[in-house]
ZAMARGU-4260 file (C-alpha; in steps of 0.2 Angstrom, whole numbers, plus 5000, padded with zeros to 4 digits):
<rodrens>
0) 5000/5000/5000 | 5012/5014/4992 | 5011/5032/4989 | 5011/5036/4968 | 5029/5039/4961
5) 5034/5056/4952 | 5020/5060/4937 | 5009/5049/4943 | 5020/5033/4942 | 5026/5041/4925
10) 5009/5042/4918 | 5002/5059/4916 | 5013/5076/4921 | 5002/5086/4932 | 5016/5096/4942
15) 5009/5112/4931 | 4991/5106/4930 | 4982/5119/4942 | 4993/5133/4935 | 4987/5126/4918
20) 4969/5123/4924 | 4968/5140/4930 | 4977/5150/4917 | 4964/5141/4903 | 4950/5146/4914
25) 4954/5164/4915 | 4961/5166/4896 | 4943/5165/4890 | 4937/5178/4902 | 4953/5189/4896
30) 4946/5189/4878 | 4928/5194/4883 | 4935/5208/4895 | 4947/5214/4880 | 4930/5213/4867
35) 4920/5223/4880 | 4933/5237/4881 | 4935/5237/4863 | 4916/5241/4860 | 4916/5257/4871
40) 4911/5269/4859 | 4908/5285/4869 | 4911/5294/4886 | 4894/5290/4890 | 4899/5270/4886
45) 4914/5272/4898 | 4905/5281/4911 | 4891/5269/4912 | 4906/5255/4914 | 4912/5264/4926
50) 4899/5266/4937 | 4898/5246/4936 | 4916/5244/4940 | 4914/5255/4955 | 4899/5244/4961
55) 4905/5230/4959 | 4921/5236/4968 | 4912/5239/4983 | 4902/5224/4984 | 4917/5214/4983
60) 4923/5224/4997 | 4906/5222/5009 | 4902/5238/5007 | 4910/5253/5015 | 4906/5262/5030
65) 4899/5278/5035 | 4913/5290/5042 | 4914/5301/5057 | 4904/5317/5053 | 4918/5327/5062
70) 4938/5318/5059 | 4945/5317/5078 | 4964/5322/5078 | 4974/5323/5092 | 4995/5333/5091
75) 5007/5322/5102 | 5020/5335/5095 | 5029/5342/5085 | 5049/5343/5076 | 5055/5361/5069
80) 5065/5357/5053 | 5071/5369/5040 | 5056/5377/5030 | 5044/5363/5038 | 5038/5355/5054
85) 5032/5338/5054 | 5018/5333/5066 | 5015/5318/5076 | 4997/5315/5076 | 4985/5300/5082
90) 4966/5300/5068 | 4952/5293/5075 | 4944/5283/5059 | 4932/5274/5070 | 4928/5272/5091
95) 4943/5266/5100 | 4950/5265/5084 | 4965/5274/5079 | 4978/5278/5063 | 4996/5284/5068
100) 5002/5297/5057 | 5014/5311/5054 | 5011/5328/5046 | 5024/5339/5033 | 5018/5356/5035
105) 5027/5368/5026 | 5033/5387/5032 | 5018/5399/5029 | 5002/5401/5031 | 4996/5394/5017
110) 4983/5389/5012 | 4994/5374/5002 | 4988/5360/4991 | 4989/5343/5001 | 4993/5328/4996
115) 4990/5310/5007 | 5004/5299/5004 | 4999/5281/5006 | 5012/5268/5011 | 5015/5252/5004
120) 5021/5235/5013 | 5037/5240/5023 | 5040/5238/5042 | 5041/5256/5049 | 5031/5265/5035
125) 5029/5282/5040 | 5045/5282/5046 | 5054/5273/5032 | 5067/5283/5025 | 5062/5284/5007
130) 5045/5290/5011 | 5052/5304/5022 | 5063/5310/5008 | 5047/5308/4998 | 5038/5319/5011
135) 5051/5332/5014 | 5053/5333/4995 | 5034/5337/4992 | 5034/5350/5012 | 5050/5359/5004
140) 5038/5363/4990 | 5026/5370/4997 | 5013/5354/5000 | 5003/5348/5015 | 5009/5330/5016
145) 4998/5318/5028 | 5007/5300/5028 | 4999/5286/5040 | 5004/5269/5047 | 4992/5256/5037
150) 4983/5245/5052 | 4995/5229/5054 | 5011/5240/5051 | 5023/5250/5061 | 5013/5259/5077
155) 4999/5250/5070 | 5004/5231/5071 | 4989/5222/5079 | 4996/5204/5082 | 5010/5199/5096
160) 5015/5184/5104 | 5007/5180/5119 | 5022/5173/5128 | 5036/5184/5121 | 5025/5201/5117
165) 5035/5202/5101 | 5026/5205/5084 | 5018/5187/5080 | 5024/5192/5060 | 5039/5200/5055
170) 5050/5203/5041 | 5037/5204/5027 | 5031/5223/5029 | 5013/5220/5034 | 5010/5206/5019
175) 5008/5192/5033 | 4996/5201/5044 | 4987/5210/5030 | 4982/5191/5023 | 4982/5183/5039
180) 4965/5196/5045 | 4961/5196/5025 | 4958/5177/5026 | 4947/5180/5041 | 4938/5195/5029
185) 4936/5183/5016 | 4923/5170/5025 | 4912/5183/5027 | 4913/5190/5010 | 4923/5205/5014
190) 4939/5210/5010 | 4954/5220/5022 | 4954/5233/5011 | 4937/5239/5016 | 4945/5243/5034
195) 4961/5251/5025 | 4952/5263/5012 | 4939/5270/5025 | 4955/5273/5037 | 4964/5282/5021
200) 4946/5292/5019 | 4946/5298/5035 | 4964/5304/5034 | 4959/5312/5019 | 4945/5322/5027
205) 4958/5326/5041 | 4967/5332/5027 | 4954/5344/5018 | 4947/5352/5035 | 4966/5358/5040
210) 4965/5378/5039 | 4981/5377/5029 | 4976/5366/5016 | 4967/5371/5001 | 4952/5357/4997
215) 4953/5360/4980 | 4969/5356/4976 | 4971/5337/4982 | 4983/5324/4976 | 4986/5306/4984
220) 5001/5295/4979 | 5010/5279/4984 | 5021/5265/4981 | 5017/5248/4979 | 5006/5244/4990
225) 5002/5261/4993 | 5003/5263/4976 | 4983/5252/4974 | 4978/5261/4989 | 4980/5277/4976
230) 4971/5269/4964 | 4955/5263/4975 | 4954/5279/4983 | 4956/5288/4965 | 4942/5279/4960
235) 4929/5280/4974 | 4934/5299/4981 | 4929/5312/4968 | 4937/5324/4981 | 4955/5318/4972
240) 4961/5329/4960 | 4976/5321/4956 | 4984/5306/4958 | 5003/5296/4957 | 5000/5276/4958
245) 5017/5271/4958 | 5023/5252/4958 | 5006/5246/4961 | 5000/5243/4941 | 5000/5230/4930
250) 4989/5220/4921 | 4980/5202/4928 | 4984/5190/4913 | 5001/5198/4914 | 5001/5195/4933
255) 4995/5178/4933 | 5007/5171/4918 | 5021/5175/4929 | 5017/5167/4944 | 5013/5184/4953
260) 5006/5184/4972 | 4994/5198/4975 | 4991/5203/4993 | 4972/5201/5002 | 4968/5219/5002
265) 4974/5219/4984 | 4961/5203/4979 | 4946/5208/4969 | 4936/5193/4974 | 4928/5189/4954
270) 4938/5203/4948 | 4944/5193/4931 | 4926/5189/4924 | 4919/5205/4931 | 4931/5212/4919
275) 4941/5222/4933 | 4958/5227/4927 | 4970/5238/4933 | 4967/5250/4918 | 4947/5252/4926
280) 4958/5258/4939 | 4969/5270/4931 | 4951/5279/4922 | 4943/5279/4938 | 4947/5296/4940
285) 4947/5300/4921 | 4950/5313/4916 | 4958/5320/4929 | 4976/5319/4930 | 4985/5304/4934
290) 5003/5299/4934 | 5009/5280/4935 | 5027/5277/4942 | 5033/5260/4938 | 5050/5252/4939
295) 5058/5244/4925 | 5063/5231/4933 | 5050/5226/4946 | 5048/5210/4951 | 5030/5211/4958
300) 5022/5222/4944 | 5028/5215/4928 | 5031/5231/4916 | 5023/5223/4902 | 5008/5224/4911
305) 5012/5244/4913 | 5012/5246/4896 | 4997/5239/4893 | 4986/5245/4906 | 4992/5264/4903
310) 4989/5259/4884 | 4972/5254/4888 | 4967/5268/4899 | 4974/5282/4886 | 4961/5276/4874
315) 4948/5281/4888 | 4959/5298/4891 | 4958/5302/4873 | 4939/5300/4873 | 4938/5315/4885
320) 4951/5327/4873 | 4964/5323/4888 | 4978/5311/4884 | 4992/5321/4893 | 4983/5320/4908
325) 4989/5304/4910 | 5008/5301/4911 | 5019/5286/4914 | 5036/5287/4921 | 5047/5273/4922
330) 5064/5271/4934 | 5076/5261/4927 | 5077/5248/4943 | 5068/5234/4953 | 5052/5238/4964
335) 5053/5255/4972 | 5047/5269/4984 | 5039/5284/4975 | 5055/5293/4979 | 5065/5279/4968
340) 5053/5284/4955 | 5061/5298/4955 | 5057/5319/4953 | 5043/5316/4937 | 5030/5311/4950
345) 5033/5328/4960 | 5034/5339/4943 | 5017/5331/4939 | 5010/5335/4956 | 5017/5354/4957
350) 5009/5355/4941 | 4993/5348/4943 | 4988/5356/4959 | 4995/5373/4952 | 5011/5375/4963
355) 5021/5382/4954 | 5036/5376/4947 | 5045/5360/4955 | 5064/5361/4964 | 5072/5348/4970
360) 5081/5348/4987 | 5091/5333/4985 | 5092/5322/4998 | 5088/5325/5017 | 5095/5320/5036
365) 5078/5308/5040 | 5070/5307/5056 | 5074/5292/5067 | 5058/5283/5067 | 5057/5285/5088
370) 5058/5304/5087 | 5042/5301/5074 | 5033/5290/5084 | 5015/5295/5090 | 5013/5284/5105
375) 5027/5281/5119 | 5027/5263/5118 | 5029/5262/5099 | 5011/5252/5097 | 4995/5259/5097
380) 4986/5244/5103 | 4998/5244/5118 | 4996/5260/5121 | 4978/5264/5124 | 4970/5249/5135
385) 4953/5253/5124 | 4959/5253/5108 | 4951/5238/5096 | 4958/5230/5084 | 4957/5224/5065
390) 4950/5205/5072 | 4937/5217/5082 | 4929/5226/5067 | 4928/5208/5057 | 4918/5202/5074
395) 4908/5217/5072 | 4905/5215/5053 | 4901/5195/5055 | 4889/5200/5069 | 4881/5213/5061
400) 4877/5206/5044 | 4878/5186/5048 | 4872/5183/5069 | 4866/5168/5066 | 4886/5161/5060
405) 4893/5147/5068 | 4879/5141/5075 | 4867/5127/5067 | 4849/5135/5061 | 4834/5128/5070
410) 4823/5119/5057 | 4805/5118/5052 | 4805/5109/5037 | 4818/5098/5036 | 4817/5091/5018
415) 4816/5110/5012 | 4831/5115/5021 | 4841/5102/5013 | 4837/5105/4997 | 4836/5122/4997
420) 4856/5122/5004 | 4861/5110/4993 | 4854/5122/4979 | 4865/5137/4986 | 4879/5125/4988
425) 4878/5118/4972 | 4878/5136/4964 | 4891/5144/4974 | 4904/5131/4970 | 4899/5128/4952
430) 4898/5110/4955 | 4882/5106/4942 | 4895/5111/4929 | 4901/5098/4914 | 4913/5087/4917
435) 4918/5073/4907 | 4920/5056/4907 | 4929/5047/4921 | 4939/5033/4909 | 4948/5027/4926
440) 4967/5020/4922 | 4971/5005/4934 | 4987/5006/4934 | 4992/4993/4948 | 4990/4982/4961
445) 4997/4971/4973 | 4988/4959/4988 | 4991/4967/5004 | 4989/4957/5021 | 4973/4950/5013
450) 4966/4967/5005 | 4968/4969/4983 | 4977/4985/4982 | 4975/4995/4964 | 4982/5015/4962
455) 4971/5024/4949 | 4968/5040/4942 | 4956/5048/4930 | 4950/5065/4923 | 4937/5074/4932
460) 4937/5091/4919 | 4943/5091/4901 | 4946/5107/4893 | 4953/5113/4904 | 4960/5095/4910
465) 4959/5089/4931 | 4968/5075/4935 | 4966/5067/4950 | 4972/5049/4959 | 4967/5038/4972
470) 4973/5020/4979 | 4958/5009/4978 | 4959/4997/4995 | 4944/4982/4993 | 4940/4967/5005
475) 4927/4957/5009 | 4913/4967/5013 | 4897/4971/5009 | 4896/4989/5018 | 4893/5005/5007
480) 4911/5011/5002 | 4920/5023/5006 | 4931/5039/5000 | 4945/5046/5013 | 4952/5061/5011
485) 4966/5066/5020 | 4975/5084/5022 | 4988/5075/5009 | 4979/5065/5001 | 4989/5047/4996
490) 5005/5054/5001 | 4999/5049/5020 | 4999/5031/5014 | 5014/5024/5024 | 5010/5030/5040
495) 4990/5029/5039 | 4992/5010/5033 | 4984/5001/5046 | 4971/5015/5046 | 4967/5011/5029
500) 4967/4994/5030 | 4954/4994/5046 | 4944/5005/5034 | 4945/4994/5020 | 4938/4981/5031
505) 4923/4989/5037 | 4919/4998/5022 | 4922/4984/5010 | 4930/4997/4997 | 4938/5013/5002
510) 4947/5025/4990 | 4962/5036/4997 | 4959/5051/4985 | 4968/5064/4979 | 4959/5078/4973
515) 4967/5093/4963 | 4981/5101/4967 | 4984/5085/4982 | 4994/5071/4984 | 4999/5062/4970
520) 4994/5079/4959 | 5000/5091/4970 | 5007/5107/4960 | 5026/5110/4960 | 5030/5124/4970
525) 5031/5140/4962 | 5046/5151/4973 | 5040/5167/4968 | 5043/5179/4977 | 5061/5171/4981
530) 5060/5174/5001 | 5042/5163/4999 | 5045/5145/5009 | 5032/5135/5016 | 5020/5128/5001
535) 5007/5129/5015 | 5011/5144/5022 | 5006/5162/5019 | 5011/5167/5001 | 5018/5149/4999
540) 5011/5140/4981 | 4994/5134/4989 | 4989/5153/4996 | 4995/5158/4978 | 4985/5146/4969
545) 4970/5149/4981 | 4972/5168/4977 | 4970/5165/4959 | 4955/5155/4960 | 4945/5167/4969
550) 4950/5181/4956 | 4941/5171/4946 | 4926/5171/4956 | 4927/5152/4962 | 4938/5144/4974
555) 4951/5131/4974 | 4941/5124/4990 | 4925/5122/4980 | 4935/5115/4965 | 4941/5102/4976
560) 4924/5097/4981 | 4918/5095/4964 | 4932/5083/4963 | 4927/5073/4980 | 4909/5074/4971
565) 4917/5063/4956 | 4926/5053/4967 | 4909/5047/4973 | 4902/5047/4956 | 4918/5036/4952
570) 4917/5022/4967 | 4897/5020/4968 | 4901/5017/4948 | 4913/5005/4952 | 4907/4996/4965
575) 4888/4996/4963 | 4883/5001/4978 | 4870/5013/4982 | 4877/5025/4994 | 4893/5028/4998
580) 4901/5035/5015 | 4912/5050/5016 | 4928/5049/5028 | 4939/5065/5030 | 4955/5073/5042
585) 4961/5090/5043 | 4956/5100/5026 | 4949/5084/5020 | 4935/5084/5032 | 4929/5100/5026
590) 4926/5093/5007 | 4921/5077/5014 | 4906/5087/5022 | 4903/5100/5008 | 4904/5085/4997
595) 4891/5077/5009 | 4880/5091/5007 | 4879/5092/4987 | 4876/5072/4984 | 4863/5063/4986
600) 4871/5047/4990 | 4881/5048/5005 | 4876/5036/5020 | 4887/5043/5031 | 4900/5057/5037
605) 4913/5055/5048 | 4927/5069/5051 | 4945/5070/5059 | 4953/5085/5066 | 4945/5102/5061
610) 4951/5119/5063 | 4933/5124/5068 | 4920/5130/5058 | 4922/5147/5046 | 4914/5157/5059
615) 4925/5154/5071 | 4942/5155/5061 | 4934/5171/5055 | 4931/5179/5071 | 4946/5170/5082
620) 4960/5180/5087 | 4970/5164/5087 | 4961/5155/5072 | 4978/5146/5063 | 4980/5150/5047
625) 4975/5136/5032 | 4977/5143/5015 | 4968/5126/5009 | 4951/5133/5018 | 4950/5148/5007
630) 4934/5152/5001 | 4924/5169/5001 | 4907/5171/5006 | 4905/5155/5018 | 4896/5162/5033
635) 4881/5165/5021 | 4872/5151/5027 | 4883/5139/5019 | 4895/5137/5036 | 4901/5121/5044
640) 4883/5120/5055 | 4873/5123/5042 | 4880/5107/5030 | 4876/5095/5047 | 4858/5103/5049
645) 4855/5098/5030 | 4864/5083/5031 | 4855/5077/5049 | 4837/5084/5040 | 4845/5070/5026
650) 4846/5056/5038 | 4863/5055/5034 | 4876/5053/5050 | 4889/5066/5055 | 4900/5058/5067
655) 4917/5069/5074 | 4923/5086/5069 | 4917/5102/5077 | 4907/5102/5091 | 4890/5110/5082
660) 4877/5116/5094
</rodrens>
């Protein structure tokens, strides 16, 4: 009773096969977004896109909320430098809630045009040199420049240690806590950025209300990071006048052909067949003035997909007579700060929010970042004993728009229930879609300690193509049969032989499977970006693949359910039986009880070791972190309780897992 070999004992080559799978499915959307654009005939065409492009931004995010009528800023102090002071300020965005930030204010009494610098993923980002030689380039000109702390990142870190108080994530400039809280987000179909854009909003009205600070001469830029931020704010804030993305633009083919990560806040849940590129960005604001900064060299936002972007958006910037307000600048390096981008970005900003002409200062003596701290302890969380955090506001959100998560519904009619949730279920993880024929290759066997023995594999999806294997295990039984599902698949074989073969014998039949992307068919890893190294880890190959799927509106979760639904199709087929019991550990249980509750020929459930159910790993401040669990939307009635309602309502036995109450 052995694991499968390399290629599927030198069968089939699947080490590409999800990358594949999911490239295929989004190349046709690709064509369809490309045809759409090419039809816009007019400004009113465009506009009426636009207006689309901006709901269905929003409603990715869950909505945005209402801000305070009256932005609360309180002036910890203040550093006198030459022809500026920079002050160290604490926003209240929401109650108890609080962005740390610092202020460039130039000599005189104004009023200045302002601009809101938004930070990208570094670990001390107000404080980080380059954006303080950013700052005090843009303050020696004559500008109001607000820079803030984005929430998981210098003062603003939200996630320590228990035992040693130290940062729990380090070393990755707030991508870790950003996807760890935008995982949690994600359940409840939300997204982190929601929380980051109305926090920039607020600094913004901060920004407009200061007496020295003319309102109608706004501008917003950023790199990386900060650079999207730019873009989402550019295109739901019509109080921006003018706007410098840098190092945050490419294009999503472009993205996804080379192996790209994108960051949760930066995940437009559906954005691929909504049509969402970064060029809807870019014309979000059109035709105002806009300036992407890129580097020619950058490693996270391929230039080709620069090019093509800004390409695309000047078609729109023509329409309105204004092709030169959009300008691209390009540094001849790898990812960079807007300061790397170098002195275009602040000729375009003097310009554009009538400044006068631009002079640069060359390069300054920076802060160190304890003289720009806000608070004395260097954390806002730590500093003020009622301050909430991010993991607070997603328990707010869930509470508000799903109470009822978590736990399992009380229900009247049992047989409707059922059905009805196997409706949703079916339609939020696409699983009435075509497959194909399942053509199962034997491709051998062996007598073990009484039990025949066959490896197998067959397609699930043809065109684009699934392969998936399993280890078929038969005694003499007449039980129903059973599909196990383990966290890795066949490749838990040797140690979970005995386990197996005590299965086999009480089932009859059982088939150790490995759905996509599992086991036998696990995907190679893909060590982009080079500092990536656990495969399950964050921004490790399965978060990446997971990522991708959701762009495409789907999940890799749900596509590995409709496998386990084939694998059932495929052993009730080969066996005869009837029915057919499900058996599932770790992230196997889950799609062996979201399978459970799409069939109609399951006898019986029985799950291993959970991590909970989605409504607790969302609301947690502990949940662990399972990339293989990510799925959007979940605590819509389709959570961990609701599948053992339908499934008890069925008849159908659930035994272990979750304590459900």
């Amino acid at each position: 009773m052995e694991e499968f070999g390399d290629a599927v004992d030198g069968y089939v080559d699947v080490e590409d096969q999800l990358t594949r799978y999911l490239l295929a499915r989004a190349a046709d959307r690709f064509r369809e977004e490309r045809a759409e654009k090419g039809a816009i005939g007019s400004v009113d065409d465009f506009e009426a896109r636009r207006r689309r492009v901006r709901e269905t931004f929003v409603d990715s995010l869950g909505g945005l909320d209402d801000r305070p009528d009256d932005p609360v800023a309180s002036l910890a102090g203040h550093i006198e430098r030459d022809g500026y002071t920079i002050e160290r300020l604490t926003l209240r965005s929401r109650p108890n809630f609080h962005v740390t930030a610092n202020c460039y204010v130039p000599d005189g009494d104004g009023p200045h045009p302002g601009v809101l610098f938004l930070c990208g993923h570094v670990d001390r980002p107000k404080a980080d040199p380059d954006n303080q030689q950013a700052c005090i380039e843009l303050a020696s000109n004559g500008f109001v420049v607000l820079v803030a702390d984005p929430v998981g990142q210098g003062e603003r870190k939200q996630y320590f240690d228990p035992e040693s108080g130290e940062p729990a994530f380090t070393g990755s400039g707030g991508v870790f806590p950003h996807c760890y809280a935008g995982q949690k987000c994600f359940y409840a179909g939300s997204n982190l950025a929601r929380y980051m854009i109305h926090d920039d909003r607020c600094a913004l009205d901060y920004l407009m209300r200061r007496p020295d600070v003319d309102d109608g001469r706004i501008g917003v830029t950023g790199a990386s990071g900060g650079g999207l931020r730019t873009l989402y704010l550019a295109l739901l804030d019509d109080r921006v006048d003018a706007a410098a993305p840098c190092c945050g633009v490419t294009e999503r083919e472009e993205w996804l052909r080379t192996g790209k990560r994108i960051d949760a806040e930066q995940l437009i849940h559906g954005a691929i067949p909504a049509g969402l590129n970064f060029d809807d960005l870019i014309t979000g604001m059109a035709p105002k003035p806009i300036c992407v900064g890129t580097a020619a060299s950058d490693e996270y936002f391929p230039i080709e997909g620069v090019y093509e972007s800004v390409d695309r958006a000047r078609r729109i910037y023509e329409r309105y007579d204004a092709g030169d307000r959009l300008e691209l600048t390009v540094a001849e390096t790898t990812h960079c700060s807007v300061f790397e981008v170098g002195m275009d970005v602040f000729e375009f900003l003097c310009e554009h929010l009538e400044n006068g002409e631009f002079v640069p200062r060359g390069r300054y003596e920076t802060a160190d970042r304890s003289a720009l701290q806000v608070t004395s302890t260097g954390s806002i969380v730590r500093s003020r004993t009622d301050e909430r955090t991010v993991d607070d506001l997603i328990r707010e959100y869930v509470g508000g728009r799903y109470p009822e998560a978590g736990t399992k519904p009380e229900v009247d009619d049992a047989a409707s229930y059922a059905e009805a949730l196997r409706d949703r279920l079916v339609d939020a993880f696409d699983l009435d879609r075509e497959g194909c024929r399942l053509r199962p290759r034997f491709i051998g066997s062996e007598d073990s300690d009484g039990l025949d023995v066959e490896k197998v594999w067959f397609r699930t999806e043809r065109d684009p193509g699934i392969v998936v294997t399993g280890v078929l295990v038969s005694a003499d039984s007449t039980a129903d049969p059973a599909v196990i599902l383990y966290e890795r698949g066949t490749d838990e074989l040797p140690e979970r032989r005995d386990e197996v073969a005590a299965l086999a014998r009480e089932h009859g039949t059982v088939l150790v499977f490995d759905p996509r992307g599992v086991g036998a068919v696990r995907n190679r890893d893909i060590p982009i970006p080079r500092w990536v190294e656990a495969y399950d880890g964050i921004y490790g190959t399965e978060f990446k693949l997971a990522y991708d799927a959701l762009l495409l509106g789907t999940s890799l979760f749900g596509m590995r359910v409709f496998d386990v639904c084939r694998a059932v199709e495929f052993l009730r087929s080969e066996t005869g039986a009837d029915s057919v019991s499900l058996v599932g550990d770790g992230s196997g249980a889950y799609h062996a009880l979201y399978a459970a509750g799409a069939l109609e020929h399951v006898s019986r459930v029985s799950l291993g070791d959970m991590d909970g159910n989605f409504a607790e790993l969302a609301t947690s401040r502990e949940a662990p972190f399972q990339p293989r669990l990510t799925v959007f939307g979940v605590l819509d009635g389709l959570d961990v309780p609701n599948m053992v309602a339908a499934l008890e309502a069925r008849d159908v036995s659930v035994s272990g897992g979750p304590v459900v109450s």
